[in-house]
N, C-alpha and C positions, 0 to 999 in steps of 0.2 A: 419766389421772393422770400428773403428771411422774416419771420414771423415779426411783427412790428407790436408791441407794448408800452402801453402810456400808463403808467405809476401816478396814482394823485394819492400822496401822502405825506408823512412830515420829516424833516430831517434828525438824523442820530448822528452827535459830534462823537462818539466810539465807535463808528463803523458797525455795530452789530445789528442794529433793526434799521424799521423805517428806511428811505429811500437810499442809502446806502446797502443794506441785505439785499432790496431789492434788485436795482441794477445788479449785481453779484450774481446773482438768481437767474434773469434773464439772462445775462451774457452766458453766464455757463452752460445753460440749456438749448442756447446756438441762437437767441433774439435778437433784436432791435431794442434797447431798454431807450424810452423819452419820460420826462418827469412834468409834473405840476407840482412844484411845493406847498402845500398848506400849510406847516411850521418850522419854527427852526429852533431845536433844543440844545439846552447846553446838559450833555447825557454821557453817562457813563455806566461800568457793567455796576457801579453800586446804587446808582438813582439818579433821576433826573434831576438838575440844580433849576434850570428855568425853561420857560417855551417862551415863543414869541409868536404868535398866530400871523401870518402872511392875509391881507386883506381879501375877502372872496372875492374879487373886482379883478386881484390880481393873478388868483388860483384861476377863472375862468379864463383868462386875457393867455395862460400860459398854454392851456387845454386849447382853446382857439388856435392857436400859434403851430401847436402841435398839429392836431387833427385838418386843419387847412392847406397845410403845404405837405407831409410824411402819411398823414392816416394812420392809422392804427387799426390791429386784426384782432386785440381786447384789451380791453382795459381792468384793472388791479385799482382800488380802492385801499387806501389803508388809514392813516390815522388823520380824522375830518380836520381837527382845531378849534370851530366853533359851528353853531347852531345854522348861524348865517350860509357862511362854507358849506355847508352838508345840503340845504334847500336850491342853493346858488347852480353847486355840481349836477344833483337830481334835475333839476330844472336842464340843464344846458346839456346832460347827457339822454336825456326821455327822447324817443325814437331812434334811437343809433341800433341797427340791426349787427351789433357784433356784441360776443360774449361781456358780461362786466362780473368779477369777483369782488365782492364787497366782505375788507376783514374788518369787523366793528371794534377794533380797538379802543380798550376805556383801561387797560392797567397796563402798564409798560412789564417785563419778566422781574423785575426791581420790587414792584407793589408800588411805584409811583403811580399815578392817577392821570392819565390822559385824555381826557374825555367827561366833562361834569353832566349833572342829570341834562340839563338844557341839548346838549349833543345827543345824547344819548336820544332822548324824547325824539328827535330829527331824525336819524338813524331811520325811521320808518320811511322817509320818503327814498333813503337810499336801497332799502329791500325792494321795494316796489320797482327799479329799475334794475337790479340784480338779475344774474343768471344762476349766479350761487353766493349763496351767505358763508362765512367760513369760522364762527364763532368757536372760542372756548368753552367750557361749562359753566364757569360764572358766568361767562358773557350772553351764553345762552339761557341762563336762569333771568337773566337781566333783561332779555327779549323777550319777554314772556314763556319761553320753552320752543319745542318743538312744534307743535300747532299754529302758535304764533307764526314764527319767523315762516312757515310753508305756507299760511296764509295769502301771503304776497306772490305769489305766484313763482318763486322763484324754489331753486335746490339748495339744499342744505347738508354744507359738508360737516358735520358734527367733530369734534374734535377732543382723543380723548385724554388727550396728557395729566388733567388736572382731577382726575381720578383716581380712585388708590387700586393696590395691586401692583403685582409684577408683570402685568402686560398690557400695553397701549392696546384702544380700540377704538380705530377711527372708522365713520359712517356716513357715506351720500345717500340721502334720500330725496326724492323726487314729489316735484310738489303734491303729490297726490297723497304723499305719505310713504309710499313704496320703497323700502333699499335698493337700490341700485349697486352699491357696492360695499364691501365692511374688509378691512385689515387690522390683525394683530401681529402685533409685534414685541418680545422683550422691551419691558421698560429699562431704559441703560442710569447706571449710576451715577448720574453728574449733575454739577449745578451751574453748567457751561450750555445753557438752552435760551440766551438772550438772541431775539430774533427767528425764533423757530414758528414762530404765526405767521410772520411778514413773508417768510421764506418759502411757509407752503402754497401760501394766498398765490406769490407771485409765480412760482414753479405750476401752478394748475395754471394760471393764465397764459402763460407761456404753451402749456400744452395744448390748451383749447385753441391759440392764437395760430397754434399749427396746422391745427384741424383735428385733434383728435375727437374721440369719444370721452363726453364726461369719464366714465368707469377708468380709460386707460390715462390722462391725464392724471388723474385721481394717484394711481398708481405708481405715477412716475416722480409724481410733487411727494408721496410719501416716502418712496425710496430716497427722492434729493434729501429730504428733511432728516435721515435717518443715518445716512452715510456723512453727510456736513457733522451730526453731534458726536460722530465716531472722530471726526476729525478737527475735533476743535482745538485750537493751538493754543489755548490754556492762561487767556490774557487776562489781564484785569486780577481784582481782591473782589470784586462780587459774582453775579450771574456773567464768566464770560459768553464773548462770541462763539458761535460756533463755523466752521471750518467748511467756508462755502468753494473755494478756491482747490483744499487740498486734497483730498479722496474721489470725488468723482470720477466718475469715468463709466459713459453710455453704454459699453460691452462687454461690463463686469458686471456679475448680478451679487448684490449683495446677502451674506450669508446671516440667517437666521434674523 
C-alpha cells in the first residue's frame, strides 16, 4: 500500500512552505499526502501579510475525517495556529501507534513570526506525543535546548542550517541522548531556502510512513532537502522557494 500521510499544518498562499511544500514533498517521495489545515496565510517569499487560524474543532473534525475512512502510516505536524489547536491535536492524536514528526514552527524563512509565546508554551504537549522533534536552532534554544526537547521521550532531529560556517550539520539523537546519525554537507549560497523545514519534516515522515529506519529516512529527507535548494527556480524578491518538483530523482545520488 502507498505510504499514507496526514499534514496538520497551515497554508502558504506562495507555494513554498507549509501545506503546500508539504504535499510536494510527499507526492514526490511516492506518498499519499491528506491535510488538516490549522491556518490560512496571505504569504509570500518577502513575509507574511496575515494568518487566519482555522478553529481547533475544525483542525480535529478534518483529522477525524482523514484517519477514519484512509488511515494514515505517519503523521507531520507543522505550523499549530494557536494554543487551543496545539492541546486539541495532542489530545486527539495521544495513543496512535504510528510515527508523528512534530516541526515546531514559530518564524516563518521571512522572520515573520508564526507562533506567539502562548503556542509555543503548548508545543510541550506536542513533544510528549512525538516520535521526532525536528527544531531549528533558535527554535531549539526556544525549547529549552537539547535536554529539554529529549526529555519527552521522543528523538530529536537537530537542525543545523542557522549556524555559521561553510558546512551544514544535521543530528538525530535518541532519547537517551545518543546520536544516531549526523550529516555534513556544503552550506550552498542562496537565499532561495523558504520551506526547507516544512520539506524536511515532511520528507522524514514520509520515510518512516514507509517503514524505514529513523537513520535512513533521516538520510533521504536530507538529501530531498538538499537537491530541491539546488534546484530552486528563483521566484519571488525575497527568500524564494525552493525546487521540490525539479531535481529529484531516487537513483541519482547526489554529489557533494
Amino acid at each position: 500500500m502507498i505510504p499514507r500521510v496526514l499534514i496538520i499544518a497551515g497554508s502558504d498562499s506562495g507555494g513554498g512552505a507549509g501545506i503546500q511544500a508539504d504535499i510536494k514533498t510527499v507526492t514526490m517521495l511516492g506518498g499519499h499526502a491528506m491535510t488538516a489545515i490549522t491556518a490560512i496565510t496571505a504569504q509570500n517569499t518577502v513575509g507574511v501579510q496575515a494568518v487566519h487560524p482555522v478553529p481547533a474543532e475544525m483542525v480535529v473534525a478534518q483529522i477525524d475525517s482523514v484517519l477514519d475512512d484512509l488511515g494514515a502510516d505517519a503523521i507531520k505536524i507543522g505550523m499549530i495556529g494557536t494554543p487551543e489547536t496545539a492541546e486539541a491535536v495532542a489530545e486527539r492524536l495521544s495513543g496512535l501507534d504510528i510515527p508523528i514528526v512534530f516541526d515546531p514552527v514559530m518564524v516563518a524563512t521571512s522572520g515573520s513570526t508564526l507562533a506567539d509565546a502562548a503556542t509555543i508554551a503548548a508545543f510541550e504537549k506536542l513533544m510528549r506525543i512525538a516520535s521526532v522533534v525536528t527544531p531549528n536552532l533558535p527554535e531549539l534554544d526556544a525549547l529549552g535546548g537539547e535536554e529539554s526537547v529529549l526529555s519527552h521521550g521522543c528523538h530529536l532531529l537537530a537542525k543545523g542550517g542557522h549556524a555559521e560556517g561553510a558546512y551544514v550539520v544535521d543530528r538525530v539523537l535518541a532519547p537517551n541522548g545518543q546520536e544516531v546519525a549526523r550529516l555534513v554537507g556544503k552550506r550552498f549560497d542562496t537565499d532561495d531556502t523558504h520551506g526547507t523545514g516544512c520539506t524536511l519534516a515532511s520528507a522524514l515522515a514520509t520515510g518512516l510512513a514507509s517503514g524505514m529506519p529513523i537513520k535512513d529516512a533521516f538520510e533521504q529527507a536530507v538529501r530531498f532537502v538538499r537537491i530541491a535548494i539546488l534546484s530552486a527556480p528563483g521566484l519571488g524578491q525575497g527568500h524564494g522557494p525552493i525546487g521540490h518538483t525539479l531535481g529529484w530523482n531516487p537513483f541519482e545520488e547526489l554529489e557533494g
